[in-house]
N, C-alpha and C positions, 0 to 999 in steps of 0.2 A: 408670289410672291412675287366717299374716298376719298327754314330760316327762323324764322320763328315759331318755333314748336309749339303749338299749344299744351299746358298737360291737362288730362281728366283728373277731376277732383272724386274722388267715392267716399261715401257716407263722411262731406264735409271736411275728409282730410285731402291735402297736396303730397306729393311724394315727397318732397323735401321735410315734410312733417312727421314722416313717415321713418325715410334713412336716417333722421337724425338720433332717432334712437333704434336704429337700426339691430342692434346688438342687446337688447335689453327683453326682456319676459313679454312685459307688460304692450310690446308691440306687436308679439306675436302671437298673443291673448286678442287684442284689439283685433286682427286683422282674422282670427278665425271665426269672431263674433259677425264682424262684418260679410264676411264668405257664406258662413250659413246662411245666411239673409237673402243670399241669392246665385246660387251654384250654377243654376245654368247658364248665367249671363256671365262668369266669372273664369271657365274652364278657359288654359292657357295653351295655346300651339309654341314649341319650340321646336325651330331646326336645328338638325344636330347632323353630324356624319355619324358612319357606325361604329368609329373607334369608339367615340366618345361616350355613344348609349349607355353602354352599365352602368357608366360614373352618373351621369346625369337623370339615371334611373333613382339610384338613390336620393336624389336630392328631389326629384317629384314623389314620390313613397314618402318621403317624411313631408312633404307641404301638402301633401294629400289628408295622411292622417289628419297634422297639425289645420286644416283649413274648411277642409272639406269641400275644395276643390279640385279638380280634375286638369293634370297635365299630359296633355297630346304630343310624346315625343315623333318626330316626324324625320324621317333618317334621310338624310340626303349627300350626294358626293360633295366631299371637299370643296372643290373646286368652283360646285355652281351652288351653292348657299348665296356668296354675293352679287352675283348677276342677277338670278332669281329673286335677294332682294331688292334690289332695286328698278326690275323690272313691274313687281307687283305691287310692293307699298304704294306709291303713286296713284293705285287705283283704290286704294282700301284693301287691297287683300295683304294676301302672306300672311308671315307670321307674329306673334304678338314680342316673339323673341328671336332673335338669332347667334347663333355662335360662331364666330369666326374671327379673324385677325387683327388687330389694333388698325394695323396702317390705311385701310382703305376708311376710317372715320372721316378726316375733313373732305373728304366727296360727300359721305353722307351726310353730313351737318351741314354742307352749303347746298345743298339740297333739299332740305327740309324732311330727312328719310330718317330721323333717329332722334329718342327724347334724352335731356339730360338725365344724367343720375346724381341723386344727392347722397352722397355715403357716410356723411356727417362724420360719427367717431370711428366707424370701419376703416374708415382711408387706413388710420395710422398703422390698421392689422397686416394691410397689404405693403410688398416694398416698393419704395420710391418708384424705381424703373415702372416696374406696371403700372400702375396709378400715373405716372407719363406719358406713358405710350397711349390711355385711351382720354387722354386730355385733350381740351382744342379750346384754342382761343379763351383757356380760363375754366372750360366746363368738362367735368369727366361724363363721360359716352358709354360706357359699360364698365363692367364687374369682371376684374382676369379672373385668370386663374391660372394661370402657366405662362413662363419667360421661357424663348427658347433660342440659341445664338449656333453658332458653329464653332468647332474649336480642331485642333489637331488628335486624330485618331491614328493611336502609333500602334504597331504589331513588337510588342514589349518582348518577344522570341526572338525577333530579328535586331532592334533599335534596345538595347536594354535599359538605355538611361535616356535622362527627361530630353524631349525637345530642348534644343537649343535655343538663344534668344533672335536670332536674327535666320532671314532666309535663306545666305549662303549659309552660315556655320550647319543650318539645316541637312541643306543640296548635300554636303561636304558628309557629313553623320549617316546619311542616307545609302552612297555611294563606299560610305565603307562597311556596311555591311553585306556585301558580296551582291544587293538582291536588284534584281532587272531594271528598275526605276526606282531612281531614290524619294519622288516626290511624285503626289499626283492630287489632283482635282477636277471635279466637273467642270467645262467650258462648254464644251459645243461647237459647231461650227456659227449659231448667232450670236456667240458669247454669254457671258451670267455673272454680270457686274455683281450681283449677291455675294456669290462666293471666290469674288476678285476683291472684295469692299477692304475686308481687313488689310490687305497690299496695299491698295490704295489707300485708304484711310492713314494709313502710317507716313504717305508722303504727304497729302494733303489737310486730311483732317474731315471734319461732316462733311455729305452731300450740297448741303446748305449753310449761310453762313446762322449765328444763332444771336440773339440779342443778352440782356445784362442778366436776364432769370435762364439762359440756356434753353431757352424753345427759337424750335426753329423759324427762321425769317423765310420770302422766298426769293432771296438773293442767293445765286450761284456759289456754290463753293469750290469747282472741281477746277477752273482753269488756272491762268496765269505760272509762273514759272515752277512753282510744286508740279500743276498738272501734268506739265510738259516735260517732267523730270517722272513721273508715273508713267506716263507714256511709252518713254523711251526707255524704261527697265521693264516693261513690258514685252518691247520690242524686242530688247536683246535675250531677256529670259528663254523667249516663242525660238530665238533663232538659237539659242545655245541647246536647245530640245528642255529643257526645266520647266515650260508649259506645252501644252498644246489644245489645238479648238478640237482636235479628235477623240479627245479624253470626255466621253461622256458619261453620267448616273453608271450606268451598267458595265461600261469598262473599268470604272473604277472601283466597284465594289468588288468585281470579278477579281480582277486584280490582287485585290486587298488579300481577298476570303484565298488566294492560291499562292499568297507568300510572296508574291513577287516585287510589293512594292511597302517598305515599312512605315513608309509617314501617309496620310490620306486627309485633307483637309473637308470634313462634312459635319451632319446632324446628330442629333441622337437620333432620329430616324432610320437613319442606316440600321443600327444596332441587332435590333433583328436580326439580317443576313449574319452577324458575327459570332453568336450562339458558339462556345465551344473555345472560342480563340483566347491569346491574353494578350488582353487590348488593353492601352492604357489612353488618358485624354489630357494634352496638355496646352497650353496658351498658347495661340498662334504666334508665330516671330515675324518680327519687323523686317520690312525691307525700305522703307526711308529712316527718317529720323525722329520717328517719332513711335509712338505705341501700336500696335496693330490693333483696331476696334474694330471686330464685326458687328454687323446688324443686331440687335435685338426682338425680338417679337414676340407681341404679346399679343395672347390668346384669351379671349374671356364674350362674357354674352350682352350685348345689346339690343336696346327697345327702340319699334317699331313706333315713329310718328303718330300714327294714324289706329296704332295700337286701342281698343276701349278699355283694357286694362292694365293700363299701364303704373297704377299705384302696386297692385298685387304683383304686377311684374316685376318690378322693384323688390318687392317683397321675397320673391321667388328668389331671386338673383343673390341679394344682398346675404338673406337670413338664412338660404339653404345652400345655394352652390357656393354661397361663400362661408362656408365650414371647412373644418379641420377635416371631418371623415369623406367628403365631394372630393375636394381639393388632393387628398390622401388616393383617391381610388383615380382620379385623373392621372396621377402620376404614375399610378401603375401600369395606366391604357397606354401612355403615350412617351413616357421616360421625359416629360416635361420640367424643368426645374420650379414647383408649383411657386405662385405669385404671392399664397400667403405665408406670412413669415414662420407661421408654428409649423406648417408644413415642410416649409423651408429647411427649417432645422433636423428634420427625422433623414433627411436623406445625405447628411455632412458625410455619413457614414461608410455612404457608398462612394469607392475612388471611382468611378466613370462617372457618378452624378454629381460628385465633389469638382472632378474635373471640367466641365461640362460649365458651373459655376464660376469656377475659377478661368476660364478662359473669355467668361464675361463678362467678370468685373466692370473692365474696359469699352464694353459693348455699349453702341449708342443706337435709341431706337430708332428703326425706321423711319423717318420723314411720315406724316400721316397729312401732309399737307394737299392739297390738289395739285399742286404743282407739280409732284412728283408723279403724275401721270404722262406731264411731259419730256423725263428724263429718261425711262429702262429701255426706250425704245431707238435710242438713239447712240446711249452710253452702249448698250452690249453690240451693237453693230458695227460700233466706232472701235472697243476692245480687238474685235473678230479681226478686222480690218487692218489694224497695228499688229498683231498676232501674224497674219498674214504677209506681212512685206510694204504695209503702205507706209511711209513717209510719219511717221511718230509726232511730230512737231505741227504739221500742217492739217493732220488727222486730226488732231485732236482739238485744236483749232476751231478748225471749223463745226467738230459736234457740240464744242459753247455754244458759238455762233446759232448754230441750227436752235438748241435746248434753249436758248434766250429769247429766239423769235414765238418760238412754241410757249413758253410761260406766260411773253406778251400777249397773248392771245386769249388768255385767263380771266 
């Protein structure tokens, strides 16, 4: 927490020909006509990690029946799915599909490592935000299937009533309920601008500045006098003890799960370890002046450039994992707020997944731009550092300075 694609044409059809009726019988009649005709050239590799398996189990079971082709679920860790692919597409290998996270897209696109996808009337199924997040330069790049933000995770025994709207009135709520720390989040000793963003964001606003349709540019958005006012409520935060870089993943769930600290800003990831508690999830609170937006991230599968089936892929993606019952059973895996809208709606029900929504309202996604390869590495070192005792104003300063030369480089 990245050029010109040719695509393969099959029996005369283009994928665009293909997603445009994406949603209809008569495409997925066509394409099992087509599959019979030649199964072993057609059998699809996806990588998947092992949450995700069952869900995506089902959705090869039904394109197997309906096709009468064969999908190769291929389990891999999280983490090396997109290293892996784009170490191997380049040569023809990997996979014909992969699963993983919106934002590393415009790496893959200006590399020529990922085909478009045409979703024709699908789009409208899924919401806005997803269908953004795997957009680039006009073209969508995969099929979500899950939105996922951070929000405040309260221990509703200690903190009874909602998050507050701002960060002190927070601290303040926090500190009166008797428990050891009123606030906590993961930082680190290298920092984790991820889940500093919503803070930040509420003084400044995007990572990047954004143009008249709201995508992003790769003009800088972090410095100038907001930055420098983030900075330094950073600064004082670190030294009043209301943050710290020693608060990592593990102390803070420890924390959480032992009653000691009632507000904890994280994932539905966490959730897990919480089994038993009564949690509640509410919108992040502002500390400038403006709304707290965390990241957004979307989750869903994209095709491999170099893929030879890449129409069927399509097919796979569009007509199966983008089901109500895929979609349904991902949410179970992963406690993800699923991308499609009828999925969307079965989970209003749930107040931590209601919650979880509602704290993302406001969520903006990810940057998926290249450029933002030049930023995390710079920004969380420059947080660590102001956190630290350096100089707020001159720190911060100069990590523009640094993150400007680095994007010029682009």
């Amino acid at each position: 927490m990245r050029r010109g694609i040719a695509l393969v044409a099959v029996a005369g059809m283009t994928i665009a020909g293909l997603a445009a009726c994406g949603s209809n019988d008569s495409a997925k009649d066509d394409g099992k006509t087509k599959a019979s005709e030649g199964k072993s050239d057609a059998a699809l590799t996806v990588w998947v990690d092992d949450n995700r398996k069952p869900a995506f189990e089902i959705a090869a079971n039904k394109y197997e029946e309906a096709t009468g082709n064969k999908v190769e679920l291929v389990v891999k860790e999280n983490d090396q799915i997109g290293p892996e692919f784009r170490t191997q597409v380049p040569t023809g290998k990997g996979p014909d599909i992969a699963v993983g996270a919106h934002d590393g897209i415009g790496e893959l696109v200006e590399n020529g490592l990922v085909a478009p996808i045409e979703l024709g009337d699908k789009a409208k199924d899924f919401s806005d935000l997803a269908i953004k997040g795997f957009t680039y330069e006009g073209k969508t790049y995969g099929v979500p299937y899950a939105v996922e933000n951070i929000a405040i995770i309260r221990n509703a025994d200690l903190a009874k009533d909602p998050t507050p709207a701002t960060f002190d009135e927070m601290i303040a709520a926090g500190k009166a309920t008797g428990a050891k720390t009123p606030f906590m989040v993961q930082i680190g000793e290298k920092g984790d601008p991820f889940h500093m963003y919503p803070f930040e964001s509420s003084f400044t606003g995007p990572v990047f500045k954004t143009d008249a349709d709201g995508n992003y540019t790769p003009e800088l958005n972090l410095g100038g006098e907001k930055g420098t006012a983030f900075a330094q409520w950073l600064a004082d935060k670190s030294a009043a003890g209301e943050l710290s870089t020693a608060w990592t993943y593990d102390i803070v769930v420890e924390a959480f799960k032992n009653g000691e600290v009632p507000f904890i800003l994280g994932g539905p990831w966490m959730l897990g370890d919480f089994e038993g508690m009564n949690v509640a999830v509410d919108p992040i609170p502002s500390a400038g002046d403006m709304p707290a937006a965390p990241f957004l991230g979307v989750q869903g599968g994209f095709i491999s450039a170099t893929s030879k089936n890449q129409l069927l892929a399509t097919d796979f993606l569009v007509n199966y994992v983008g089901t109500e019952e895929v979609q349904d059973a991902l949410y179970q895996a992963g406690q993800r707020t699923p991308a499609l809208k009828a999925s969307g709606e079965k989970i209003k029900s749930d107040p931590v997944a209601a919650g979880f929504a509602k704290a993302g309202e406001n969520a903006l996604p990810m940057p998926s731009l290249p450029q933002m390869s030049a930023v995390w590495g710079f920004w969380g070192a420059t947080e660590a550092q102001v956190m630290g005792g350096g100089d707020a104003a001159t720190t911060w300063e100069k990590m523009i300075s640094d993150i400007e030369t680095e994007i010029a480089k682009k």
